[in-house]
TILOMAR-103177 format. One record per residue (C-alpha): residue in three letters; chain; x, y, z. Coordinates in Angstrom, 1 decimal, always signed. Example, Ala and Ser with C-alpha at 12.3 -4.5 7.8 and 13.67 -1.06 7.14 Angstrom:
<aa: Ala ch: A X: +12.3 Y: -4.5 Z: +7.8>
<aa: Ser ch: A X: +13.7 Y: -1.1 Z: +7.1>
***
This chain:
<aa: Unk ch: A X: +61.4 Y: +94.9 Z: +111.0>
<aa: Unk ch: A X: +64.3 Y: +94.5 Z: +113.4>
<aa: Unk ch: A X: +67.2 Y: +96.9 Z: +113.0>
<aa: Unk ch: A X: +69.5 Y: +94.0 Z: +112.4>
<aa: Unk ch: A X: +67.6 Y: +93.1 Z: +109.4>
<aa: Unk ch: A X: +68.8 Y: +95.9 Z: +108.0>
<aa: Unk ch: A X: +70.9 Y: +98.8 Z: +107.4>
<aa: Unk ch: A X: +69.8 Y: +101.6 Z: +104.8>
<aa: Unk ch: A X: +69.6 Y: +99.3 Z: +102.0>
<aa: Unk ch: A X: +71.3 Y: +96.6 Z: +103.0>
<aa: Unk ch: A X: +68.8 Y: +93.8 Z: +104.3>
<aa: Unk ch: A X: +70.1 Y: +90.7 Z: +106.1>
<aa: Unk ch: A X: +69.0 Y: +87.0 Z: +106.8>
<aa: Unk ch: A X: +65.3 Y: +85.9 Z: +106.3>
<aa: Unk ch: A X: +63.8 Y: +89.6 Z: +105.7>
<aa: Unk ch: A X: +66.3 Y: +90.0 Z: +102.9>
<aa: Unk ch: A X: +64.1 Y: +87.4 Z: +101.0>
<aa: Unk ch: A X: +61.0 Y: +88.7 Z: +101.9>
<aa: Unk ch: A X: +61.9 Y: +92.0 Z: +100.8>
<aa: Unk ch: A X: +63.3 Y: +90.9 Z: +97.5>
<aa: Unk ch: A X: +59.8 Y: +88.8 Z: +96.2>
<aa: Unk ch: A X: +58.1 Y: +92.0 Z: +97.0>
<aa: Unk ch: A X: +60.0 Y: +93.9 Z: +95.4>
<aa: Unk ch: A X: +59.5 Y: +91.8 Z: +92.6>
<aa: Unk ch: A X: +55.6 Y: +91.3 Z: +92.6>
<aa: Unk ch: A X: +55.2 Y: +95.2 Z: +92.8>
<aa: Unk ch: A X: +58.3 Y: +97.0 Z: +90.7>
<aa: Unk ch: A X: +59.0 Y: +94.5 Z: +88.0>
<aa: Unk ch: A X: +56.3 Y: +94.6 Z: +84.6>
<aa: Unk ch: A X: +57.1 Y: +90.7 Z: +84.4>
<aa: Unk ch: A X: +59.5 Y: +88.0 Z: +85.6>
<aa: Unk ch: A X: +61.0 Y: +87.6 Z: +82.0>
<aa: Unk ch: A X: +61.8 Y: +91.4 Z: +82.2>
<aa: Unk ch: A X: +64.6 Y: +89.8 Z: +85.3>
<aa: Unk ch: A X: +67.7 Y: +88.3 Z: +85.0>
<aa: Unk ch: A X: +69.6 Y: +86.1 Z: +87.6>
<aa: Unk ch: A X: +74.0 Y: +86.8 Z: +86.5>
<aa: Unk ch: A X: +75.9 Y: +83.7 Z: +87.8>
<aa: Unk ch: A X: +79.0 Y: +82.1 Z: +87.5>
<aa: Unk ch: A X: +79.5 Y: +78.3 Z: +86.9>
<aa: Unk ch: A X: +79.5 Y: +77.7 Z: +90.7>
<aa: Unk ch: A X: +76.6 Y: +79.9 Z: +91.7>
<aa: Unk ch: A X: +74.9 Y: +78.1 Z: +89.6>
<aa: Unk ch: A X: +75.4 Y: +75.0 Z: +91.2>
<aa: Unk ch: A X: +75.6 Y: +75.9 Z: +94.8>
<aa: Unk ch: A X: +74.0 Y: +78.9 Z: +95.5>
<aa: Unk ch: A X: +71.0 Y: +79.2 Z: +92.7>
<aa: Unk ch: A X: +69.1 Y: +76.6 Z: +94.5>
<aa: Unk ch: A X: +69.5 Y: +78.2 Z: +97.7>
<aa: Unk ch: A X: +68.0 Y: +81.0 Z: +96.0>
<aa: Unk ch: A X: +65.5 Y: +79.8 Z: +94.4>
<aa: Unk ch: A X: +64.2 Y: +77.6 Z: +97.7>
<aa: Unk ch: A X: +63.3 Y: +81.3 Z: +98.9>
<aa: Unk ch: A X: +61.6 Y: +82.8 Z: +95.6>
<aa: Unk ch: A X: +59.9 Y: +79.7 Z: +94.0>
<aa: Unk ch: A X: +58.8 Y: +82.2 Z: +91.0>
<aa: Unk ch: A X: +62.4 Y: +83.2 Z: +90.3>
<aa: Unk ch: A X: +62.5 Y: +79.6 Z: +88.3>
<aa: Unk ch: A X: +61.2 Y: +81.4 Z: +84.9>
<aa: Unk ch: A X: +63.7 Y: +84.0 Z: +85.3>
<aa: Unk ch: A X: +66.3 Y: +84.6 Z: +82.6>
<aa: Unk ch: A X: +69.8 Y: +83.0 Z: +83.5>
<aa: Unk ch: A X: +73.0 Y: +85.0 Z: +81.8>
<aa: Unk ch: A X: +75.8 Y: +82.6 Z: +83.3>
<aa: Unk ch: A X: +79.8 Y: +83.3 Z: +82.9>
<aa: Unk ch: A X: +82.8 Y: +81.6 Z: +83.3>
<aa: Unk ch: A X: +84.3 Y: +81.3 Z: +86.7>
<aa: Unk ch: A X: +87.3 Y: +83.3 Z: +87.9>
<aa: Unk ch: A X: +89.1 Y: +87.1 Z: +87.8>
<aa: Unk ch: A X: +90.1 Y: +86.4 Z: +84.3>
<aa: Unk ch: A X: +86.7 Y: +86.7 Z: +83.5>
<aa: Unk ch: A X: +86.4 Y: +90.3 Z: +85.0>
<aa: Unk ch: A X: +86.7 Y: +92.3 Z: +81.5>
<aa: Unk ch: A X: +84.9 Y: +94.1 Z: +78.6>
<aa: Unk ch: A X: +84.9 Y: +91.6 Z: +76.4>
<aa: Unk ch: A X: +82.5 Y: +89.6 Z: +79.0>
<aa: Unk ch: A X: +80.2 Y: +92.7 Z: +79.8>
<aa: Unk ch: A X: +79.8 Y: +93.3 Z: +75.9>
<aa: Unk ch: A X: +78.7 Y: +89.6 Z: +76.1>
<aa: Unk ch: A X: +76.2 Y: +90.2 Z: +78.6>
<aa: Unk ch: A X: +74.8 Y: +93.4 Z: +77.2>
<aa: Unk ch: A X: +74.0 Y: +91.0 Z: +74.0>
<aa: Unk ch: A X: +72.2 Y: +88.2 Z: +75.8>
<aa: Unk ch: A X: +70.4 Y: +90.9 Z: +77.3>
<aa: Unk ch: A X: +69.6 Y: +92.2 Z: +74.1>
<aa: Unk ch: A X: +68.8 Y: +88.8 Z: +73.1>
<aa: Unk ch: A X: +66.0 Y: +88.4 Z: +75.7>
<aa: Unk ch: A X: +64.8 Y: +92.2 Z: +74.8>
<aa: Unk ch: A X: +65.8 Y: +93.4 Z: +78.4>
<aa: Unk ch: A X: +64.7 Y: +97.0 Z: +78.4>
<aa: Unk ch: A X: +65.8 Y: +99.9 Z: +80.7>
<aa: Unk ch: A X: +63.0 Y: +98.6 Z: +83.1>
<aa: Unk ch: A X: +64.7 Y: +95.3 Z: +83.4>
<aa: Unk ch: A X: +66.6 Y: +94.0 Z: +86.3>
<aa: Unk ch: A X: +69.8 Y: +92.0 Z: +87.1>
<aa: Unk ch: A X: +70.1 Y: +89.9 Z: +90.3>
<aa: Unk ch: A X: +73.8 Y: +89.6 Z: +90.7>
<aa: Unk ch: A X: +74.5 Y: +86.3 Z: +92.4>
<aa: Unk ch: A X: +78.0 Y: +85.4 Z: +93.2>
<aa: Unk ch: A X: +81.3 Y: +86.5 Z: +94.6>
<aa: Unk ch: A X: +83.0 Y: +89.8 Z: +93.7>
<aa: Unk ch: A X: +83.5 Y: +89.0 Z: +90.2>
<aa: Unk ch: A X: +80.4 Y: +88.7 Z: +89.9>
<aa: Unk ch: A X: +78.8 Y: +91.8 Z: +91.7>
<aa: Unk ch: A X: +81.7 Y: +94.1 Z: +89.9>
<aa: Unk ch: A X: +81.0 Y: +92.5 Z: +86.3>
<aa: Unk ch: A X: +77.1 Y: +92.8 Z: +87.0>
<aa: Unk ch: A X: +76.9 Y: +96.3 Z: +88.4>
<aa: Unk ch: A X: +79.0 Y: +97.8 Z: +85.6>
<aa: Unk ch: A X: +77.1 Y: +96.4 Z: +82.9>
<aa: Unk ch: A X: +73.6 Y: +97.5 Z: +85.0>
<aa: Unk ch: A X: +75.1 Y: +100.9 Z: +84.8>
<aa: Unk ch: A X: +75.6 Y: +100.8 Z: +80.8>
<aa: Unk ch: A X: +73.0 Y: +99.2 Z: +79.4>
<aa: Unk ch: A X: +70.6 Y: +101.5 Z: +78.1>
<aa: Unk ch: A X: +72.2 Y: +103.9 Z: +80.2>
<aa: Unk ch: A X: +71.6 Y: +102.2 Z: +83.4>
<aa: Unk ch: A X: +69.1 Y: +99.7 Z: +84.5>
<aa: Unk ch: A X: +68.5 Y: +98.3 Z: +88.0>
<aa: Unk ch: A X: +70.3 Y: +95.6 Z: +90.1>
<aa: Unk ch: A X: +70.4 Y: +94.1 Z: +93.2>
<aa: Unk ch: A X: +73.5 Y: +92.3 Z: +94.5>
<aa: Unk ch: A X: +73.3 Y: +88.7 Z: +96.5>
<aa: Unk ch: A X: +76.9 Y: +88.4 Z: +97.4>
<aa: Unk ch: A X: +78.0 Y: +84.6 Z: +97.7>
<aa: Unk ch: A X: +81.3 Y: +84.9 Z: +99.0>
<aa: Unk ch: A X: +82.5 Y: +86.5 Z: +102.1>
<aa: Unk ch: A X: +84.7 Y: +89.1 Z: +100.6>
<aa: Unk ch: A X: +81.9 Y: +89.9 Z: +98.4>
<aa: Unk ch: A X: +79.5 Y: +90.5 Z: +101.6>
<aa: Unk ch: A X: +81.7 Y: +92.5 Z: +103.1>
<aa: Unk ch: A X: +83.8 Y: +94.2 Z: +100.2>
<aa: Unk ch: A X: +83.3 Y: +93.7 Z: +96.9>
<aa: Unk ch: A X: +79.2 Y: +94.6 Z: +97.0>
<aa: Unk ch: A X: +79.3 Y: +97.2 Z: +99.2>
<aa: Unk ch: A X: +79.9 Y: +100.9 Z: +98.2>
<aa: Unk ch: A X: +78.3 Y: +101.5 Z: +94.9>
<aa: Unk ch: A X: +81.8 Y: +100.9 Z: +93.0>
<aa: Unk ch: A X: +81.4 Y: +98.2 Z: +89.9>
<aa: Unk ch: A X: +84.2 Y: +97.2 Z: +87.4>
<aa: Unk ch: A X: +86.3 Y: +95.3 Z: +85.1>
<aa: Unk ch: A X: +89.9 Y: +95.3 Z: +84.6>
<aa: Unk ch: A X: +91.7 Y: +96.4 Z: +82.1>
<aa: Unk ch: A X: +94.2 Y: +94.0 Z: +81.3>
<aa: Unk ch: A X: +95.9 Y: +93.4 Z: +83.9>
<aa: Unk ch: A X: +95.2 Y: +96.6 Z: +85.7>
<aa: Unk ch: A X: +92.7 Y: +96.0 Z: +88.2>
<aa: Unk ch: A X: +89.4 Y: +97.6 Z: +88.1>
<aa: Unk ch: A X: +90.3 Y: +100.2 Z: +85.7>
<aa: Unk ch: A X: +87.5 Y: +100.7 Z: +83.6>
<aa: Unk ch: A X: +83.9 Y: +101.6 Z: +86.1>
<aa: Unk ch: A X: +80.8 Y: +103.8 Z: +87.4>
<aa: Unk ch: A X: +79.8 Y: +104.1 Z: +90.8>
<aa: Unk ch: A X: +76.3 Y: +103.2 Z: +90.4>
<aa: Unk ch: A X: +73.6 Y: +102.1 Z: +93.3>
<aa: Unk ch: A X: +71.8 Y: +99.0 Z: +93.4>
<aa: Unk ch: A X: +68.3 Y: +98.5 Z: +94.5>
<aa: Unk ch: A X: +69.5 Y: +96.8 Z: +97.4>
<aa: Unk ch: A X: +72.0 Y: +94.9 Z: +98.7>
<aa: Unk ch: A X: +71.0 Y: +91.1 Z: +100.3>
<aa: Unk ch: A X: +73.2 Y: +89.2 Z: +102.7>
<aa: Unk ch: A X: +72.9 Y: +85.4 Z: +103.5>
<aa: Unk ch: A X: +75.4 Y: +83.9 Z: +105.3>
<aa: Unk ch: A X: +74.2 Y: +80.4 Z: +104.5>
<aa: Unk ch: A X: +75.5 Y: +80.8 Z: +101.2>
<aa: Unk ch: A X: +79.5 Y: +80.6 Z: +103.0>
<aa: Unk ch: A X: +78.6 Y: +77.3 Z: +103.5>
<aa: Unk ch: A X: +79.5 Y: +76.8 Z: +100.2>
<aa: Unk ch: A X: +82.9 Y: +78.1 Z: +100.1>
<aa: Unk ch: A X: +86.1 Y: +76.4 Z: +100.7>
<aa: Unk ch: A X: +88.2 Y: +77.4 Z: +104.0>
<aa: Unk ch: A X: +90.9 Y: +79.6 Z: +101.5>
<aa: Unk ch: A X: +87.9 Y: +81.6 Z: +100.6>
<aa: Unk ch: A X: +86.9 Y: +82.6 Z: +104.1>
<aa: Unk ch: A X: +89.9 Y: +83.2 Z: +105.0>
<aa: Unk ch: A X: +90.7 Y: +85.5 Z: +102.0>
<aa: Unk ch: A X: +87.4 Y: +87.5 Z: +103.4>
<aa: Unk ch: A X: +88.2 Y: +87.8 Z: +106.4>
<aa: Unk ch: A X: +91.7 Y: +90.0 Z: +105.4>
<aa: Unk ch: A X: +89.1 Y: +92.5 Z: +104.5>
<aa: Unk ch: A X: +86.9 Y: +92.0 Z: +107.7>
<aa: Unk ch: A X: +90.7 Y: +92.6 Z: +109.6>
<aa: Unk ch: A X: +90.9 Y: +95.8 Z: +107.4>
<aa: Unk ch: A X: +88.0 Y: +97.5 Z: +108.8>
<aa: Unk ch: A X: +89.4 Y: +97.0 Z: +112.2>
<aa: Unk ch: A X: +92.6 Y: +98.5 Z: +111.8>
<aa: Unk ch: A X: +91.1 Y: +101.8 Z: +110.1>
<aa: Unk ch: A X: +88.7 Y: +102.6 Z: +111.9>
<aa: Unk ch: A X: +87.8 Y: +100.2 Z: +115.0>
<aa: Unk ch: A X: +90.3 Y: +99.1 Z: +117.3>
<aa: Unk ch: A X: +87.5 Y: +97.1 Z: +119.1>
<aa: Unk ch: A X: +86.6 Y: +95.5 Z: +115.7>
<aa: Unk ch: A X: +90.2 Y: +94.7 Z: +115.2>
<aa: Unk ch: A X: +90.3 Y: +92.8 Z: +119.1>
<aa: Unk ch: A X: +87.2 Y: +90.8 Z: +118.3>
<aa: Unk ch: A X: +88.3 Y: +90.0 Z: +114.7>
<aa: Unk ch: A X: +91.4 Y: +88.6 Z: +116.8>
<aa: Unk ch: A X: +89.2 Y: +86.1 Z: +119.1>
<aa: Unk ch: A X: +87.6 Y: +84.4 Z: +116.8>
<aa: Unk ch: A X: +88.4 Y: +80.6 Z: +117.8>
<aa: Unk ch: A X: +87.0 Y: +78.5 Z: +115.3>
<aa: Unk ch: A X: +87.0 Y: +79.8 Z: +111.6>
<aa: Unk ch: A X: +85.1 Y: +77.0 Z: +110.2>
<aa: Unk ch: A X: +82.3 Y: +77.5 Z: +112.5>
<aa: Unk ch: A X: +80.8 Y: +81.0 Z: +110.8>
<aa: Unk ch: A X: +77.4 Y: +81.0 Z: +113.3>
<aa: Unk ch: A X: +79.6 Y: +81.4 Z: +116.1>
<aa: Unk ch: A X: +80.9 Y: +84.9 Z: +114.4>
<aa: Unk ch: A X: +77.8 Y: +85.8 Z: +112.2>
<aa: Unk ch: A X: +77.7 Y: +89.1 Z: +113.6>
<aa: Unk ch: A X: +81.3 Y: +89.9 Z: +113.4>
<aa: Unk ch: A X: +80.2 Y: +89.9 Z: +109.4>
<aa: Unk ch: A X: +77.4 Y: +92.3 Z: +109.9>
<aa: Unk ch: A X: +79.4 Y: +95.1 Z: +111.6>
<aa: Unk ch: A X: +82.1 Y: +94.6 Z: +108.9>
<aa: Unk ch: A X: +79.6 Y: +95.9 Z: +106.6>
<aa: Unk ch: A X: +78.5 Y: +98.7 Z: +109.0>
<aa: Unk ch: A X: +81.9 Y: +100.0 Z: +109.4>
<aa: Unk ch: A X: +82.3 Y: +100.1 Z: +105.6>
<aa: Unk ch: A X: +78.8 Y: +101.5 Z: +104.5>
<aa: Unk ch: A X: +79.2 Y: +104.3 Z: +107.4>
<aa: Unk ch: A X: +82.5 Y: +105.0 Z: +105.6>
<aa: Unk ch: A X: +81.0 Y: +104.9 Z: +102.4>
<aa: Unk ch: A X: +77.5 Y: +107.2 Z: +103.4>
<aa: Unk ch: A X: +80.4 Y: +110.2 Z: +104.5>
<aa: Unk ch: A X: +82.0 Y: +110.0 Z: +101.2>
<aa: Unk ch: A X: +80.6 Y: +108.2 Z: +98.1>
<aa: Unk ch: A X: +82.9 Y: +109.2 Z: +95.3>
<aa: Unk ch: A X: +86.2 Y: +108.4 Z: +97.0>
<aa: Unk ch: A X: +87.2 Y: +112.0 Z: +97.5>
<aa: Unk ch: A X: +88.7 Y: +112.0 Z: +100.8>
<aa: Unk ch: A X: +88.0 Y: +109.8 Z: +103.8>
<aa: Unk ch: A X: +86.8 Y: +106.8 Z: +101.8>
<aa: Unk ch: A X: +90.0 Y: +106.3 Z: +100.7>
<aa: Unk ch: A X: +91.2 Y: +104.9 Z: +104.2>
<aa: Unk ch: A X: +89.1 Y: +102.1 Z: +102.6>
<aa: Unk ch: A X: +92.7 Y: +101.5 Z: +100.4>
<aa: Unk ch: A X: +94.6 Y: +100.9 Z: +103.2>
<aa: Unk ch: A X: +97.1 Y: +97.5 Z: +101.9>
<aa: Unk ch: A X: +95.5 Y: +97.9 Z: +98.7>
<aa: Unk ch: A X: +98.3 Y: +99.8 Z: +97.0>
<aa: Unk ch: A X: +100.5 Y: +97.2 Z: +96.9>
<aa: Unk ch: A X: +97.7 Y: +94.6 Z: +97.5>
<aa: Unk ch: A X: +96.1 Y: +95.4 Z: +94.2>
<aa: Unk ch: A X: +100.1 Y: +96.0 Z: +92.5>
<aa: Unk ch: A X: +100.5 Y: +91.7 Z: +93.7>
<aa: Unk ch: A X: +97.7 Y: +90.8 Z: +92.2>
<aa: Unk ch: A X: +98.2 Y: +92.2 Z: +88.8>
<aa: Unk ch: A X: +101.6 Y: +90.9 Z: +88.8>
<aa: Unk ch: A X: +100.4 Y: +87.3 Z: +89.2>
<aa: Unk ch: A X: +97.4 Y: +87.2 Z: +88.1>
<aa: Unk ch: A X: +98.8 Y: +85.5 Z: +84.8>
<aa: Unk ch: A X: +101.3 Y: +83.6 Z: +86.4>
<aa: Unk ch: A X: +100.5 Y: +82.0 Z: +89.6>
<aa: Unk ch: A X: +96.6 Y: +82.9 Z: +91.1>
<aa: Unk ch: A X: +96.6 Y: +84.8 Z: +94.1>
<aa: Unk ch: A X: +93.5 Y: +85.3 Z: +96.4>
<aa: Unk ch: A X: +92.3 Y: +88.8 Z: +96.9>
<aa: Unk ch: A X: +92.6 Y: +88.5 Z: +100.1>
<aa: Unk ch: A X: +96.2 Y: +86.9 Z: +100.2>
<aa: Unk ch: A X: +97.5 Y: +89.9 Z: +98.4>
<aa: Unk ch: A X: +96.0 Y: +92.1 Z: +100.7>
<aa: Unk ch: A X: +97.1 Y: +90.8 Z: +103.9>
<aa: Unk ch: A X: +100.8 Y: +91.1 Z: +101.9>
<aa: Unk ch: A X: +99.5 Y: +95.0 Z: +101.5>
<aa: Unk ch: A X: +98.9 Y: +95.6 Z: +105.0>
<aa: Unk ch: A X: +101.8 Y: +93.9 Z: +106.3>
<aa: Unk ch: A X: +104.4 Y: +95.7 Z: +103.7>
<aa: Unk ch: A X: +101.9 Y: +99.3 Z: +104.3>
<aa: Unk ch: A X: +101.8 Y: +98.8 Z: +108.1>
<aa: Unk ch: A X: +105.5 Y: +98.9 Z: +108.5>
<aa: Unk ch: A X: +105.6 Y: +101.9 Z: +106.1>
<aa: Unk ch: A X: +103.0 Y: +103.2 Z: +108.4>
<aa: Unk ch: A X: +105.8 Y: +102.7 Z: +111.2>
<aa: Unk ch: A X: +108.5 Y: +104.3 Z: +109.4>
<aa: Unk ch: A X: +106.7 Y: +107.3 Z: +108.9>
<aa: Unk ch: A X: +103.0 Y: +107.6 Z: +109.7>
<aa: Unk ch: A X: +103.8 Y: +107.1 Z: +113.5>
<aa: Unk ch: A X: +102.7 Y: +103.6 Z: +114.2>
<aa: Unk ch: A X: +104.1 Y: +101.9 Z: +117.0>
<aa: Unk ch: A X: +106.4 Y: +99.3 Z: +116.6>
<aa: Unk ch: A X: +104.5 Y: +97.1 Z: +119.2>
<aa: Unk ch: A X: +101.1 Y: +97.9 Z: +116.7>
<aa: Unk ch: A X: +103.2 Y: +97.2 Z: +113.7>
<aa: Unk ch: A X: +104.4 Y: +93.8 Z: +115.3>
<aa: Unk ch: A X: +100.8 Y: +93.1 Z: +116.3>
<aa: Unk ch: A X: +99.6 Y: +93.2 Z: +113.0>
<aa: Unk ch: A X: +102.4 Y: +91.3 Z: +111.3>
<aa: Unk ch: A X: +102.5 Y: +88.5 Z: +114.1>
<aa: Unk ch: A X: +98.5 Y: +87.9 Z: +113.6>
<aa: Unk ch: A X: +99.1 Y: +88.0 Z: +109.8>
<aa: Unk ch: A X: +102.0 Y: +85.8 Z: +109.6>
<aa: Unk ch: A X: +100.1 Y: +82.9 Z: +111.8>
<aa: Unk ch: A X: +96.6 Y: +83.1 Z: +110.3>
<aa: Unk ch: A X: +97.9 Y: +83.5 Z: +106.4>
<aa: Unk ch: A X: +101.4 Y: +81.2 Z: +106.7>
<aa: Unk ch: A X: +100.4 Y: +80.9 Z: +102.6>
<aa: Unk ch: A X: +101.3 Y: +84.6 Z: +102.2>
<aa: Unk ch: A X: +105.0 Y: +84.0 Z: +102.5>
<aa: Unk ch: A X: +105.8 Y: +82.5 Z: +99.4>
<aa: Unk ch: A X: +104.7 Y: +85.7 Z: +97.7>
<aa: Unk ch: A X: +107.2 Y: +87.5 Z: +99.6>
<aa: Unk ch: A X: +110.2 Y: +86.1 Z: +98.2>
<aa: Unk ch: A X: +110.6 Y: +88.2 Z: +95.0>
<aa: Unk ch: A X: +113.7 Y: +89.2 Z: +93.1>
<aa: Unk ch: A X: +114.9 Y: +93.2 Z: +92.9>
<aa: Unk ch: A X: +113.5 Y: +92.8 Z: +89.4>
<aa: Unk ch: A X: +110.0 Y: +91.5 Z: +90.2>
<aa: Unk ch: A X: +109.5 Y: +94.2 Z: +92.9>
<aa: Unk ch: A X: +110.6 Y: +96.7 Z: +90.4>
<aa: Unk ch: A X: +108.0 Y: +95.4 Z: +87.9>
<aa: Unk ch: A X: +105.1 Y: +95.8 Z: +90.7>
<aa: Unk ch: A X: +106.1 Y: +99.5 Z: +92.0>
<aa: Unk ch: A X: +105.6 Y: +100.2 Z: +87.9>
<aa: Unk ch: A X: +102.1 Y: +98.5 Z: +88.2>
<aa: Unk ch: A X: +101.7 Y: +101.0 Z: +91.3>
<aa: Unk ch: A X: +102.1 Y: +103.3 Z: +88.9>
<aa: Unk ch: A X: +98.8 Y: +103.1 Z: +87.5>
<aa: Unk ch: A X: +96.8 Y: +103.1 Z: +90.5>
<aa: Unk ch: A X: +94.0 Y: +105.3 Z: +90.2>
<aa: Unk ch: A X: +94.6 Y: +107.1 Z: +93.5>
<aa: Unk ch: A X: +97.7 Y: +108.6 Z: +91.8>
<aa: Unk ch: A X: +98.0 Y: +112.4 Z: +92.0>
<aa: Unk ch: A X: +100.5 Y: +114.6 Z: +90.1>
<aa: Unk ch: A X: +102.7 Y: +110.9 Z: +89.2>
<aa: Unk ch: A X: +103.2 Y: +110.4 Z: +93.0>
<aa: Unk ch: A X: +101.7 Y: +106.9 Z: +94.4>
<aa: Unk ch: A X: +99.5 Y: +107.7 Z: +97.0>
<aa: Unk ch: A X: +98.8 Y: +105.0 Z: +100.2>
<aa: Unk ch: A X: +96.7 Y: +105.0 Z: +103.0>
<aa: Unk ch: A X: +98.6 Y: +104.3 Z: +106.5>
<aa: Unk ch: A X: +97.9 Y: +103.8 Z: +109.6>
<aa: Unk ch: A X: +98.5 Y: +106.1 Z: +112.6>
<aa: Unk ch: A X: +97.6 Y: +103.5 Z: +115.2>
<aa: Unk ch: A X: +95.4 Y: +100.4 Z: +115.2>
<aa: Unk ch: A X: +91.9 Y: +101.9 Z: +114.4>
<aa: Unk ch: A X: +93.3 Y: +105.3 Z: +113.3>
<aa: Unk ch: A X: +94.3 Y: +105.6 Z: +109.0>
<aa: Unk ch: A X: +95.5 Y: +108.8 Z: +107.0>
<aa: Unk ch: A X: +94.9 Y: +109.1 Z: +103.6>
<aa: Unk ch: A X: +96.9 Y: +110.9 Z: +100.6>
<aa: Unk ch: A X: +100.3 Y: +110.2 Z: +102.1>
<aa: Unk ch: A X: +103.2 Y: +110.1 Z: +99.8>
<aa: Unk ch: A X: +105.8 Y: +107.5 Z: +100.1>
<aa: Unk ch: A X: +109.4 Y: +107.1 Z: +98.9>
<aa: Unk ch: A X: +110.5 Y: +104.3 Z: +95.9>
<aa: Unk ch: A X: +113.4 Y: +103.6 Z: +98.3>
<aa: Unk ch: A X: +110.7 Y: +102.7 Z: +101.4>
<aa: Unk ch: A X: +108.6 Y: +101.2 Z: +99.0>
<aa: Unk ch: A X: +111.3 Y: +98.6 Z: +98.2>
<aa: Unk ch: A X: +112.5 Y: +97.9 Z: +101.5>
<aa: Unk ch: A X: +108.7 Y: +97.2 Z: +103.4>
<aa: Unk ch: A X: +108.9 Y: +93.6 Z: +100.9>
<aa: Unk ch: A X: +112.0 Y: +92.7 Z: +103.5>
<aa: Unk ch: A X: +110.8 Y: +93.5 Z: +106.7>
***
């Protein structure tokens, strides 16, 4: 096997599907003990793909939900666990998560309650989900709109990546991914950050596979040094604070992609990080001018009322990084450098959605 087939657990292109039927033939009691989790758009885009690869897979059990972030609560897990329970899965069964983040999140959670935890493997269909969403053992729902407040950290069997499946996906949706691909560059790979930044054609994804597989490199090594989030992972946060604060605040209203709202994040936390976590001004208007060109979209969501703003720094308020009532964000110290656990002002907080 060719080290670029795989990382730890994480197995890529062709040898991804090999090792997934094997795994099948020799760990699972019978393929009715298996269960493929899908959305309505998996299932009628990327199922075939995956079934083209595992022929067998066919007389598998299908639990399919509703597309969509709304979707991503209890009250869908607690109607997963009962089809499960309706086709007597048992703590031997498995679930082969097979969609975008919503998916993997949803899937993962309820592996890890069910009987107390059964196995799953994730088959991310979305770009954010390759690189994001599916990697580092956190699952969830939301609460609400409180995002991803109720979860585990729990491991899957393995993780499978298949870049054919972004054939599938509209432009918005790559680009939405690749905020988080841009992420992994500013905190903790200037060179990262410079390739992301050459990428000529975005619609032509062969021409940039690879840029893909050392997003999820960058983030698993993160990840490996600290699972449970208690110190360095949390770089990982970096334009989430506010990111994640946006996308609660319309996610009833008007829908915002992940990705939007993060790119929003990283703009408004990168000039914080100027104002006080040493960034240079030129790295600060580096970031912003890339940003501002590639996600013109974005802009709308700036233009919010003193009210709305002070309706998202309350949302803030419940973000789980929180320590002793004080929000907590992730900055950047230069481009490839973060900090973690820095404190920022209401007043700054306020002032990054103008600049």
């Amino acid at each position: 096997m060719k080290n670029s087939d795989r990382v730890g657990f994480i197995y890529f292109r062709e040898k991804a599907y090999e090792i997934l039927e094997n795994y099948l033939l020799n760990q699972i009691d019978s393929i009715k003990n298996t269960f493929i989790l899908l959305d309505d758009r998996t299932h009628k885009h990327c199922l075939p793909i995956l079934l083209s690869h595992i022929d067998f897979l066919k007389k598998s059990n299908l639990i399919q939900i509703k597309s969509g972030e709304k979707e991503k609560n209890i009250h869908t897990c607690i109607q997963i666990c009962k089809n499960l329970e309706k086709f007597k899965a048992n703590r031997k069964s498995l679930i082969l998560n097979l969609g975008g983040g919503v998916i993997t999140d949803i899937g993962g959670f309820v592996a890890s309650i069910f009987k107390r935890g059964i196995r799953f493997v994730n088959i991310p269909t979305t770009l954010l989900g390759m690189v994001d969403a599916s990697v580092g053992y956190k699952t969830g729902v939301n609460l609400d709109s409180i995002k991803n407040e109720i979860g585990s950290f729990y491991i899957p069997e393995f993780l499978i990546i298949d870049t054919h499946f972004l054939k599938t996906l509209p432009k918005k949706e790559i680009i939405s991914g690749m905020a988080e691909m841009f992420k992994h560059g500013l905190i903790a790979d200037k060179d990262f950050w410079i390739k992301m930044n050459q990428i000529k054609d975005i619609n032509n994804i062969n021409q940039w596979d690879h840029l893909i597989h050392q997003s999820i490199l960058i983030k698993q090594k993160i990840v490996d040094l600290d699972p449970k989030e208690k110190g360095l992972r949390k770089i990982l946060n970096f334009g989430h604070t506010i990111g994640h604060a946006l996308e609660s605040y319309f996610l009833n209203t008007e829908k915002i992609l992940h990705g939007i709202a993060v790119i929003m994040g990283m703009i408004c936390e990168s000039w914080i990080s100027y104002k006080i976590n040493g960034l240079s001004i030129s790295d600060y208007e580096n970031i912003k001018s890339k940003f501002s060109a590639l996600y013109p979209m974005q802009k709308k969501f700036f233009d919010l009322e003193d009210s709305e703003i002070e309706k998202i720094l309350m949302i803030m308020e419940y973000d789980k990084k929180n320590e002793n009532n004080k929000i907590q964000f992730s900055l950047l110290k230069e481009i490839g450098k973060c900090s973690y656990n820095c404190q920022v002002p209401h007043s700054l907080i306020k002032e990054c959605f103008f600049n």
